[in-house]
LUMTORKOL-429614 format. One line per 4 residues: number of its first residue (from 1); their letters; for each residue y, z, x of C-alpha. Coordinates in Angstrom, 1 decimal. Last residue first. Layout:
<rs>
NUM) a) Y Z X | ...
</rs>
This chain:
<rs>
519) xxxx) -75.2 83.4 27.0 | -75.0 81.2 24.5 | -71.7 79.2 23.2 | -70.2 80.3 20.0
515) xxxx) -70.5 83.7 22.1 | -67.0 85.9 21.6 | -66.9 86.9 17.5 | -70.2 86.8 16.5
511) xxxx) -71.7 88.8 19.5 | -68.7 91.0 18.8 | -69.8 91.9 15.4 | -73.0 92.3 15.8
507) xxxx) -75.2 90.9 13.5 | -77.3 93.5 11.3 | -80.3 91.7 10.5 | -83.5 94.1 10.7
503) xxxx) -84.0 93.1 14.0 | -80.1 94.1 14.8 | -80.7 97.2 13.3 | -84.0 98.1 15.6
499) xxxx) -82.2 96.7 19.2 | -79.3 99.6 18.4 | -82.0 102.2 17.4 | -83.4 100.8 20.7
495) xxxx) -80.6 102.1 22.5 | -78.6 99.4 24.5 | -77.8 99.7 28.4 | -74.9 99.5 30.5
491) xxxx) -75.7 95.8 31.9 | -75.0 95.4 35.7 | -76.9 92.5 35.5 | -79.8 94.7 34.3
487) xxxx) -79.9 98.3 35.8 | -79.8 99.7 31.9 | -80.4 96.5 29.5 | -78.2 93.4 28.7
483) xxxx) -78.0 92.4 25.0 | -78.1 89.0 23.4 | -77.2 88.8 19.5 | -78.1 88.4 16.3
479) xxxx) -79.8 85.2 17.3 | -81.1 83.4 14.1 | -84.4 82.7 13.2 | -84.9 85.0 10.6
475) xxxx) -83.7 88.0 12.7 | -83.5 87.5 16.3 | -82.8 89.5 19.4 | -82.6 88.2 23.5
471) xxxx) -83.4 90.8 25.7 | -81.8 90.1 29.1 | -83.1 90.8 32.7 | -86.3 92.2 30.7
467) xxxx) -88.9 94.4 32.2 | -87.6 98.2 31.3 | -85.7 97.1 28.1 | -88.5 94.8 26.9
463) xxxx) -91.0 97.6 27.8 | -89.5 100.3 26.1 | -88.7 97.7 23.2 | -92.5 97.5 22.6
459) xxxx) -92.9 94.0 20.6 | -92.7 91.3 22.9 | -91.8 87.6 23.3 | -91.2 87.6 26.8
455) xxxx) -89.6 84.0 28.0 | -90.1 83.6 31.9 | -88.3 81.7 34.2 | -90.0 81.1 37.6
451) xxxx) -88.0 82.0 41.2 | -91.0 83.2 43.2 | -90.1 86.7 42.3 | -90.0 86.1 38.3
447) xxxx) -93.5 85.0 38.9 | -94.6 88.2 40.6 | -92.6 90.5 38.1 | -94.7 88.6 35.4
443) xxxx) -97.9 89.3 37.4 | -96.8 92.8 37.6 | -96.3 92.9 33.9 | -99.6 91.7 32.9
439) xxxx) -101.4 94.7 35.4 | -99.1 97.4 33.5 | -100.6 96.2 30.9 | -104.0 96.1 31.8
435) xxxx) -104.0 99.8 32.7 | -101.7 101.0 29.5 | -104.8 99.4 27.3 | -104.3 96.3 25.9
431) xxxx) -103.8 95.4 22.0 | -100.9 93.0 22.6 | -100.2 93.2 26.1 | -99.2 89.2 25.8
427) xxxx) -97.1 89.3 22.7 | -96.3 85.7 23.6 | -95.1 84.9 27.2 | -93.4 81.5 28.2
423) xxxx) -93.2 80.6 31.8 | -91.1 78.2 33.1 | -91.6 76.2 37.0 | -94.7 76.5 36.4
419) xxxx) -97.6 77.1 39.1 | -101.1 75.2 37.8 | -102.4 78.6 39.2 | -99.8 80.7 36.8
415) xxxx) -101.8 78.7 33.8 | -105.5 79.6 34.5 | -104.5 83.4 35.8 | -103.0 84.0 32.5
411) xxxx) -105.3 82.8 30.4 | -108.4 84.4 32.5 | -106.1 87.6 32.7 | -105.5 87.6 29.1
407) xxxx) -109.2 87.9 28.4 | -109.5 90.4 31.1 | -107.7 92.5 29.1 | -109.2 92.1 26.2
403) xxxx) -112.8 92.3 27.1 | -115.0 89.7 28.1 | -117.9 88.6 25.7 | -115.3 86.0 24.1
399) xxxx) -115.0 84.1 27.1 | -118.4 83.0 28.0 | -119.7 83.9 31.7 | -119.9 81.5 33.6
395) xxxx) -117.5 82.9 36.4 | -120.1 85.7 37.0 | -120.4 88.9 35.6 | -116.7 89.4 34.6
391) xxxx) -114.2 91.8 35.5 | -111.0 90.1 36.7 | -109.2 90.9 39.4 | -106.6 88.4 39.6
387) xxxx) -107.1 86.5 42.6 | -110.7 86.9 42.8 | -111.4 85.7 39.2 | -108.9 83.0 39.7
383) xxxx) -110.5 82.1 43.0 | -114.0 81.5 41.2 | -112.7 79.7 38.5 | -110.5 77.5 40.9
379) xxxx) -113.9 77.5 43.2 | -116.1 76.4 39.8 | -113.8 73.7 38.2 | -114.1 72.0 41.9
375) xxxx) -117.8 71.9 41.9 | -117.1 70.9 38.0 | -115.7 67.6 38.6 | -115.3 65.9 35.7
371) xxxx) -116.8 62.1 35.5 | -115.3 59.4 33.7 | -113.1 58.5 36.7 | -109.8 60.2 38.6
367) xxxx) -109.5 63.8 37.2 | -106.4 64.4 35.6 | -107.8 64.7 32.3 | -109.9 67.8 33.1
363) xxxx) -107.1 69.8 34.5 | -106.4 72.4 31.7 | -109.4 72.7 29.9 | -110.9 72.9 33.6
359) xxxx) -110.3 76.5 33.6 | -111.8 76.8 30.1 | -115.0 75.6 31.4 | -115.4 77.9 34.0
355) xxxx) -115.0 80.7 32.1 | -117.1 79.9 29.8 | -116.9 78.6 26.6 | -117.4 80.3 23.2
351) xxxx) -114.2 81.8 22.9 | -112.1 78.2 23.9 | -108.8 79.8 24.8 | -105.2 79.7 24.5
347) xxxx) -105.6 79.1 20.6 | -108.0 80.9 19.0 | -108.6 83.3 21.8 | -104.9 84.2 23.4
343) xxxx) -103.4 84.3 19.6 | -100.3 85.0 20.8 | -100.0 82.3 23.3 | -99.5 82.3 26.8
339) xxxx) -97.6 78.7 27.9 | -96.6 77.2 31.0 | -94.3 74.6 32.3 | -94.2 72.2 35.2
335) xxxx) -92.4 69.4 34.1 | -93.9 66.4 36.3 | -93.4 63.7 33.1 | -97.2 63.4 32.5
331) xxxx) -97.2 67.2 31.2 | -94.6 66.7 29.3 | -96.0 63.8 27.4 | -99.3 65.9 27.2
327) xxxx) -97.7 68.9 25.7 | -95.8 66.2 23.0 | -92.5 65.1 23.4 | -89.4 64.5 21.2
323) xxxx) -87.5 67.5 21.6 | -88.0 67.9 25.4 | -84.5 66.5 26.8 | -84.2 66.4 30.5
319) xxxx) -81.6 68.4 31.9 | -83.3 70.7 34.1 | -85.3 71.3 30.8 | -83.4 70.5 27.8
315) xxxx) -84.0 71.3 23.7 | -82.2 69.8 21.5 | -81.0 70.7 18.0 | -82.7 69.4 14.5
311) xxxx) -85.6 68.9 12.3 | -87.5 70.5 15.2 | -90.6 69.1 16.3 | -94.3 70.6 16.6
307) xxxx) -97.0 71.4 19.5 | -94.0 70.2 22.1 | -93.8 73.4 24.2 | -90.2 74.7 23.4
303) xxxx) -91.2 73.5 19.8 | -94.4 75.4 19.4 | -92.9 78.7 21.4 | -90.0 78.8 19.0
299) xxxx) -92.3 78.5 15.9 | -94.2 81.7 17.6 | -91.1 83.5 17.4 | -88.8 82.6 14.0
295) xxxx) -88.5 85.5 12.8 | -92.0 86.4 11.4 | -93.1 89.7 12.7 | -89.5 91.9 13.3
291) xxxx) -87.4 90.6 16.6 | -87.3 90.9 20.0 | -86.7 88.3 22.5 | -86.9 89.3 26.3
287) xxxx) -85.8 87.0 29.3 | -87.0 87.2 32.2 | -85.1 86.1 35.1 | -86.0 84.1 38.1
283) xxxx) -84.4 80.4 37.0 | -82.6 81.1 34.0 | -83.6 80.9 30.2 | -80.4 79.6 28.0
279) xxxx) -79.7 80.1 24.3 | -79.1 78.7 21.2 | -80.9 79.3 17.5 | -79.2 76.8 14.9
275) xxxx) -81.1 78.6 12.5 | -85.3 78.8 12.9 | -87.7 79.6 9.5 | -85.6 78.6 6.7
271) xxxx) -88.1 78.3 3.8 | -88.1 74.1 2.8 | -91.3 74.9 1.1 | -92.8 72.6 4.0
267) xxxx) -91.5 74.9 6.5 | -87.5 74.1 7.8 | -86.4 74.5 11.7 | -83.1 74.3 13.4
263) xxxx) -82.3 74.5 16.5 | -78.4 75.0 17.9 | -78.9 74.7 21.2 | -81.8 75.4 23.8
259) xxxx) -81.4 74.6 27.5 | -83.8 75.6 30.1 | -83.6 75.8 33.7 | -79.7 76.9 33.4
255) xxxx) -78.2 75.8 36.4 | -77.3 78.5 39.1 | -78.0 81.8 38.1 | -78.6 84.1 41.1
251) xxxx) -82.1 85.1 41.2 | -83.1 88.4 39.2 | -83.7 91.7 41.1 | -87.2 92.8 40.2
247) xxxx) -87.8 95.1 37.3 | -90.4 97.9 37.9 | -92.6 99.8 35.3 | -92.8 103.2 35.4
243) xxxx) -95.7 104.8 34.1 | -97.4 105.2 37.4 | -101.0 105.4 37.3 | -103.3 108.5 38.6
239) xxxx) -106.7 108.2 38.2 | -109.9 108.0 35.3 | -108.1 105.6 33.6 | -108.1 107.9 30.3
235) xxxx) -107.6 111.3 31.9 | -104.7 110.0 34.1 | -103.1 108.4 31.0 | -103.2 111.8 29.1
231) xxxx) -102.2 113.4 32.3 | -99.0 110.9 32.6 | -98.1 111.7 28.8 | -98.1 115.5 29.2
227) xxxx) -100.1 118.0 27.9 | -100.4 121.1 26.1 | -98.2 120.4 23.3 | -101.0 117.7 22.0
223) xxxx) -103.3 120.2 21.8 | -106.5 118.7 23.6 | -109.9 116.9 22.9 | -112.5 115.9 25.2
219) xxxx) -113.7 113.0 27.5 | -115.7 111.8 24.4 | -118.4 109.1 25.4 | -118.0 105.4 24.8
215) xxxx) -116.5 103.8 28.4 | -113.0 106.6 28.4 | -112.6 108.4 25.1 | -109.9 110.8 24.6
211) xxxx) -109.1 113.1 21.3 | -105.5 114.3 21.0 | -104.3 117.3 19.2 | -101.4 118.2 16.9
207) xxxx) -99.7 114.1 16.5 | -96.4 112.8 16.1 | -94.4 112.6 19.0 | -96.5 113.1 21.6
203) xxxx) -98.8 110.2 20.7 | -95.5 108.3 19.8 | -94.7 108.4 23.6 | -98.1 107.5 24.6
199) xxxx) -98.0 104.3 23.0 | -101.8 103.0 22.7 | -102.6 104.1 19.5 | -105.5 105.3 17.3
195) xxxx) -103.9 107.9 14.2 | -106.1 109.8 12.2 | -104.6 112.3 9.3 | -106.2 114.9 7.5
191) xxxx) -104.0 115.3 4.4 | -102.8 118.6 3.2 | -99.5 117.9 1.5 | -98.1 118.5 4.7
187) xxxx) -99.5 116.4 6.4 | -98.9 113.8 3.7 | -95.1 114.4 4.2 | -95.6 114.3 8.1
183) xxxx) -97.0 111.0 8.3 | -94.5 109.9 5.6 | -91.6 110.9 7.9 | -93.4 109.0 11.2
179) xxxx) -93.8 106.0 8.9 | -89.6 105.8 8.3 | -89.1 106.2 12.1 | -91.7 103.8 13.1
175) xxxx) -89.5 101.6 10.6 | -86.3 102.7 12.4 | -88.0 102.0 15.7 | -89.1 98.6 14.9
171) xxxx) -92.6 98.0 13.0 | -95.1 95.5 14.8 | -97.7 97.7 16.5 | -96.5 100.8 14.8
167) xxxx) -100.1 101.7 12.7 | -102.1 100.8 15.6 | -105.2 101.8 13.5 | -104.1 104.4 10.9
163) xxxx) -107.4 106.6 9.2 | -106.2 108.6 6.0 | -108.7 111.5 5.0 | -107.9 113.1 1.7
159) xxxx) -108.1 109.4 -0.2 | -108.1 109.9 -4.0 | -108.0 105.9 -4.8 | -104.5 106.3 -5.3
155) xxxx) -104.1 107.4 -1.7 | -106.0 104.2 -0.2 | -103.7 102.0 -2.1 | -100.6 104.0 -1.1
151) xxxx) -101.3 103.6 2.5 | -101.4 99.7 2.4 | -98.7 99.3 0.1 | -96.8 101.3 2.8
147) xxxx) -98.0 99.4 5.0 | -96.8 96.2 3.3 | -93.4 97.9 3.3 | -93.0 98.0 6.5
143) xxxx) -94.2 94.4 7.7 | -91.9 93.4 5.3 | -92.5 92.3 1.6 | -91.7 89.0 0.0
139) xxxx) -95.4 87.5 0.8 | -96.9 90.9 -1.0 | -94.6 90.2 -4.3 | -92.1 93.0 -5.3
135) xxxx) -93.2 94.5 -8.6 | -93.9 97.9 -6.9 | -90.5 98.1 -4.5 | -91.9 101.0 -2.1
131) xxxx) -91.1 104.3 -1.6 | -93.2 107.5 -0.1 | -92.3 110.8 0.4 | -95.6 112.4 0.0
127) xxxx) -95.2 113.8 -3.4 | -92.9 111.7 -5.0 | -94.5 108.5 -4.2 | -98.0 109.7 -5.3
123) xxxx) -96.8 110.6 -8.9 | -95.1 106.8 -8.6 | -98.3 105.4 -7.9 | -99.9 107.2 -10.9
119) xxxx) -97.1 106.5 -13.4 | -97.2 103.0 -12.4 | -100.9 102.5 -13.2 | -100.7 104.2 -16.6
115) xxxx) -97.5 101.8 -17.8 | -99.5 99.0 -16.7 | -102.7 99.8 -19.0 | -106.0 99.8 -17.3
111) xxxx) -107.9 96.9 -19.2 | -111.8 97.2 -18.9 | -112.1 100.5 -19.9 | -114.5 103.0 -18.5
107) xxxx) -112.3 102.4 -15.3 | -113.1 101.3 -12.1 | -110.3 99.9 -9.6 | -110.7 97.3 -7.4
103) xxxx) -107.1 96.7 -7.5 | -104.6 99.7 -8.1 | -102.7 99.4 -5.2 | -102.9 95.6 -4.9
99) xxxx) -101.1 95.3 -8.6 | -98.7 98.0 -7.7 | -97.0 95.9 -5.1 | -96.8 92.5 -6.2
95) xxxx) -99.4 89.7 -6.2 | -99.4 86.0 -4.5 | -99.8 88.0 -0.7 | -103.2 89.8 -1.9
91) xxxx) -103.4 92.8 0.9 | -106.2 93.4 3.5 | -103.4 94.1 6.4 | -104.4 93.3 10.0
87) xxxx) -103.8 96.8 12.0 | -106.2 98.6 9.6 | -105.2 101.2 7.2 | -108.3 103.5 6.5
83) xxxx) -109.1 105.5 3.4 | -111.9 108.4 3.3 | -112.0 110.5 0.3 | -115.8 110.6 -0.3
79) xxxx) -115.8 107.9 -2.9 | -113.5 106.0 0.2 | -116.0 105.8 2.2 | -119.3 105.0 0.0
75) xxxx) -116.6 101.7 -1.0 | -116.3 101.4 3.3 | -120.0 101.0 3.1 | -123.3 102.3 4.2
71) xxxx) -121.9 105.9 4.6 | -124.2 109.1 5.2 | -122.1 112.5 4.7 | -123.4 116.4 5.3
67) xxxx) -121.1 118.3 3.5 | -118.8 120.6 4.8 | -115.5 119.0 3.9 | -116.9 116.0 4.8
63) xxxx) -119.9 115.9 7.3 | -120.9 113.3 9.6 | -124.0 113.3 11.4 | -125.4 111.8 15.1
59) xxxx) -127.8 108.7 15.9 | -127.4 105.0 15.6 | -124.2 105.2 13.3 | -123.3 102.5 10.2
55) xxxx) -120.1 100.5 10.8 | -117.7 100.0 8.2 | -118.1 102.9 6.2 | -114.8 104.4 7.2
51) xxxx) -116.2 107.0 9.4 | -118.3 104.3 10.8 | -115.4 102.0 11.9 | -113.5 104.9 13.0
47) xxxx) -116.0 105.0 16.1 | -116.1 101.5 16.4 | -112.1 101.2 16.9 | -112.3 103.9 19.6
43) xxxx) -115.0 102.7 21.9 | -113.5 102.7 25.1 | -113.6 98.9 24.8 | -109.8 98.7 25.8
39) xxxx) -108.6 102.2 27.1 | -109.0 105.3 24.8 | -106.6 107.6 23.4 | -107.3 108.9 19.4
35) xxxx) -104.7 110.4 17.8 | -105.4 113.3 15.4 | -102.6 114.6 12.7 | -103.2 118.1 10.8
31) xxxx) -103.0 119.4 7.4 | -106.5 119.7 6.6 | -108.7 119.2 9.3 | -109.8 117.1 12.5
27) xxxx) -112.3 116.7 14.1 | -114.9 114.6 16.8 | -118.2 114.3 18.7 | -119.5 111.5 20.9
23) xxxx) -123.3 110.9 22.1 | -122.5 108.3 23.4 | -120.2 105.3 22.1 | -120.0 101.6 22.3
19) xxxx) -123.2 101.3 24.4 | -123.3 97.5 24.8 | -127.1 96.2 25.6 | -127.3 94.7 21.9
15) xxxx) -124.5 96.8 20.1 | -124.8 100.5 20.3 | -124.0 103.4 18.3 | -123.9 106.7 18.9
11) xxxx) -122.5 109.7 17.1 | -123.1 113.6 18.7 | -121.1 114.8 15.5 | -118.8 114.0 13.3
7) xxxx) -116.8 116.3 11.3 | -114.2 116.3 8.8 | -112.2 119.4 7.0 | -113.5 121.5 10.0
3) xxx) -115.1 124.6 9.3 | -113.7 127.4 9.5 | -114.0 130.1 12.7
</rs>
């Protein structure tokens, strides 16, 4: 039997007391795509972190194309043809295309000629299928073609071996689409190809065989035609899980609970970031917005919750007017809402507290005297722990230690326990495993039950149209239109190649034409 194109075998590597992986062997060749399953802290990310250099192994070899390999760094990496594209982009944003591509580059001369550097890139384009804009500046680029950028640099610096962490995180399905084709393209022109992921569905799609880790060790690897989504999720939980994910009937709409219309938002470069944006959230309904990275979302979660001002358009809840107010003025007014943010450790948590401590984040100022009342910070702790199952030592354990999921179960738990009346959601599975997931959308079922409103800001549009009453879609800010999914309201259903063109900024029509007032 040949040998496989890369190898690595019997790796482990351990952090402090961690084991991150054990004793864990892996290929893949030539010519063929591997995806890597794993649940949060299953090891995944740390074991392509030493074939790209990144990390250095305990114990265990790695051999490239038969020869026995020992990286130090990602540069020792990518001499030996291994290139990885990481979730969070390492590109320049102030230069264009082909200047990132080629940077870092040696040559015996210390000016590579333009004309030379083009040539090469576009030699690459040709043969794998790839096309991007070269002279285009990084910050003018989307999220699409900054992968590409991403995928040709490694290329051009002879990469064989392309590693792809969560490469369709934030693309929409045409882009996935688009990515899927060049996949195939530089399978075919005899790349080896890894690909970690969380979306089963694209697991099937596009890889040959899958590799499963489950707490560091190597569960074993199968041909992806030989198995079936709800067996790959069985063999990473360790158990059956149901894939389905259950929308509860909405309340009937009465009053709208919150009232947006016509905002408007500027950046200091006078950039339009929000345009006359209007809609209305409902009392026991969730409703979705979907749109590319950077339309508008996380500014519409700042203003909604008072962290910055509009420069124009209101913003009403039960009728009274939240444009003006900071989070502590609507706190002190009685309004009883409730924010997850994206960044769920830089900014809805403090990493290096503990648990305890970042309970009473929320409550410390309403505590009568100078004193805070950590007896009492310790049983809501406690209780939320209980209450939401979260994995933890003990409720003083620090934050950052925790894994992801349980992460956004401390945020989560902290703000459903001061009970809001509205609930707004950012990207909150982001980088969870399908078991903590599922877990998040419960507990937004759960809230939606007991009559809450909840904005979803999310990414998967399987899950927005499976979850959401109403999935609300934006493109720079502006509402392209509001769609109603399968079983929803009665709602017919929407494809998401539909949901993908509005994203990129196709309006529809009759959206346009018969909602000057919001839905």
């Amino acid at each position: 039997m040949p040998q496989a194109y890369v190898a690595m075998h019997h790796i482990s590597k351990r952090f402090g007391t961690v084991q991150a992986n054990d004793d864990v062997s892996m290929t893949v060749d030539r010519g063929e795509i591997l995806a890597i399953l794993g649940e949060n802290g299953s090891g995944k990310s740390t074991l392509v972190n030493m074939l790209s250099g990144i990390y250095v192994p305990d114990s265990g070899s790695l051999c490239i194309n038969g020869e026995k390999r020992f990286f130090k760094s990602p540069q020792d990496a990518i001499v030996a043809g291994v290139g990885m594209v990481h979730q969070h982009f390492k590109l320049i944003p102030v230069m264009n295309g082909w200047e990132n591509i080629s940077l870092g580059e040696h040559e015996s001369t210390p000016f590579l000629p333009k004309k030379k550097i083009i040539a090469k890139i576009k030699a690459l384009e040709e043969r794998f299928g790839l096309c991007i804009p070269l002279t285009k500046k990084i910050y003018d680029m989307s999220v699409s073609e900054k992968q590409t950028v991403e995928i040709l640099k490694v290329l051009y610096r002879g990469a064989s071996v392309l590693v792809l962490d969560e490469p369709t995180a934030v693309l929409t399905p045409q882009e996935t689409t688009r990515l899927f084709s060049m996949m195939r393209a530089m399978k075919a022109g005899g790349c080896a190809i890894i690909i970690i992921t969380h979306k089963l569905q694209e697991v099937m799609e596009i890889s040959d065989r899958v590799t499963v880790l489950r707490k560091g060790k190597s569960l074993g690897t199968v041909h992806t035609k030989d198995t079936n989504p709800r067996e790959l999720t069985e063999w990473m939980v360790g158990g059956s899980i149901s894939l389905e994910i259950h929308r509860e009937k909405p309340l009937p709409r009465e009053r709208p609970l919150l009232e947006v219309r016509s905002l408007s938002l500027k950046d200091p470069q006078g950039v339009q970031i929000l345009n006359s944006l209007s809609f209305d959230v409902f009392a026991g309904e969730i409703l979705g917005v979907a749109g590319i990275a950077g339309s508008g979302q996380k500014e519409l979660c700042e203003i909604i919750t008072g962290l910055r001002h509009p420069d124009a358009g209101s913003i009403r809840f039960f009728g009274e007017n939240l444009g003006s107010l900071s989070p502590r003025s609507i706190k002190k007014k009685g309004i009883r809402l409730s924010f997850i943010p994206e960044d769920r450790l830089g900014m809805g948590l403090a990493a290096g507290m503990s648990i305890t401590d970042n309970i009473l984040l929320s409550s410390y100022d309403s505590t009568p005297g100078p004193l805070i009342n950590r007896f009492k910070g310790r049983i809501q702790a406690e209780t939320i722990v209980s209450r939401y199952a979260i994995s933890t030592p003990s409720v003083q354990h620090i934050v950052k230690k925790l894994s992801g999921g349980n992460i956004q179960k401390v945020l989560l738990g902290r703000e459903l326990e001061q009970e809001p009346r509205l609930l707004i959601t950012a990207y909150p599975v982001r980088g969870l495993d399908i078991g903590a997931s599922y877990s998040i959308y419960d507990m937004l079922n759960a809230q939606k039950k007991r009559g809450v409103g909840v904005l979803f800001i999310g990414e998967d549009l399987d899950v927005l149209q499976e979850l959401c009453d109403r999935i609300m879609v934006i493109h720079r800010g502006r509402v392209m239109d509001i769609l109603y999914p399968s079983g929803a309201l009665g709602g017919s259903g929407v494809s998401k190649e539909d949901i993908g063109l509005l994203m990129l900024g196709h309006t529809s029509e009759l959206y346009r034409a018969t909602h000057t007032n919001p839905v």
